[in-house]
C-alpha positions as CSV (number, residue, x, y, z in Angstrom):
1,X,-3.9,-3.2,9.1
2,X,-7.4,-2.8,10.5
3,X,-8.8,-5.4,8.6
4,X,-5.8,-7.7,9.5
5,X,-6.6,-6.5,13.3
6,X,-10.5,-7.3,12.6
7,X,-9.6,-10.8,11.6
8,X,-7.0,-11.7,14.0
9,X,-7.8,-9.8,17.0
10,X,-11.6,-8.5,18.1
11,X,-13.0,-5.3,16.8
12,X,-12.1,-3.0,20.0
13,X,-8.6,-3.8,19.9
14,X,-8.5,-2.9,16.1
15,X,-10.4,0.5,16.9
16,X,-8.1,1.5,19.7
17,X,-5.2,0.8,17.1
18,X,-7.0,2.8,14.1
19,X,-7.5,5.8,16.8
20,X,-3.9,5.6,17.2
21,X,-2.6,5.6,13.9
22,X,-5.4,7.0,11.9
23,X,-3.0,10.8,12.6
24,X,0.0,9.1,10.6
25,X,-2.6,8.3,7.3
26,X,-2.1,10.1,4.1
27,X,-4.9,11.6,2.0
28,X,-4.9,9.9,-1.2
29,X,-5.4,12.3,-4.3
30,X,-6.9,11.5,-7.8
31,X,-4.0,12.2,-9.6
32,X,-2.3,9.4,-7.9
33,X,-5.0,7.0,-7.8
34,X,-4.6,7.2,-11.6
35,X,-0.9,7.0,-11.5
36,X,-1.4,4.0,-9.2
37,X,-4.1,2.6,-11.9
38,X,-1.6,3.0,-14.8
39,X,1.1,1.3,-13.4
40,X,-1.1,-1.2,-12.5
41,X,-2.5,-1.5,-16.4
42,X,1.2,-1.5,-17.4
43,X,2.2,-4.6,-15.5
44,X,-0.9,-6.5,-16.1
45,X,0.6,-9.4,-16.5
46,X,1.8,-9.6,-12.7
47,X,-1.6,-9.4,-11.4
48,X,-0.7,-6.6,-9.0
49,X,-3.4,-5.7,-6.3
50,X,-5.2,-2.0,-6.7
51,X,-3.7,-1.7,-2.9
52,X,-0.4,-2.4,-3.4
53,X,0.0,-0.2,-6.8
54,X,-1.6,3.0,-4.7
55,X,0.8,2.4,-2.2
56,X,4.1,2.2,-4.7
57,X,2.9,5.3,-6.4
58,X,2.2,7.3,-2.9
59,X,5.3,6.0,-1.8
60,X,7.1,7.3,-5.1
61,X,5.5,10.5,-5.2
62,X,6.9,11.1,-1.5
63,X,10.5,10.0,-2.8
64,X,10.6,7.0,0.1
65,X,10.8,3.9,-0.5
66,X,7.9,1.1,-0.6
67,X,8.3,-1.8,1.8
68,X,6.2,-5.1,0.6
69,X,6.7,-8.9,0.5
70,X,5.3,-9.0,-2.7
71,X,7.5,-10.3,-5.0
72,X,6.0,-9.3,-7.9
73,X,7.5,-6.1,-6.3
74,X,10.9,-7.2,-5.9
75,X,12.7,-6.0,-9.6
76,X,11.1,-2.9,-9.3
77,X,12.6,0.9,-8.8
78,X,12.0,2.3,-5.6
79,X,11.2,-0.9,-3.5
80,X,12.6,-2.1,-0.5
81,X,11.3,-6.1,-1.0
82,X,11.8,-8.4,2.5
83,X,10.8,-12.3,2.7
């Protein structure tokens, strides 16, 4: 989101919005960074991004649900997928 902010917006309104929301971030372990890294080795062939396979597996290991556009996503357990 900041770098989204950074490119759409100006730099002080994507710091106000990192202030904001930087309480609501979660601190990514190793163990899951490696989770995240296997599943991404395991569906090589969809040419996942390292971002987006962190995100499933933190959003697996917190039993919720991941939200993402991607539709290499979309047959997936675990994912709520919107166009």
């Amino acid at each position: 989101m900041y770098y989204g902010l950074l490119k759409y917006s100006d730099k002080k309104t994507a710091l106000e919005w990192f202030n904001k929301l930087k309480s609501f971030t979660l601190n990514i372990d190793a163990e899951t960074i490696r989770k995240a890294m296997e599943f991404k080795f395991e569906n090589k062939q969809k040419n996942l991004s390292f971002i987006d396979c962190i995100g499933y597996a933190v959003a697996k290991e917190h039993n919720i649900l991941f939200l993402t556009g991607d539709k290499e996503f979309e047959k997936f357990e675990n994912v709520e997928f919107v166009k």
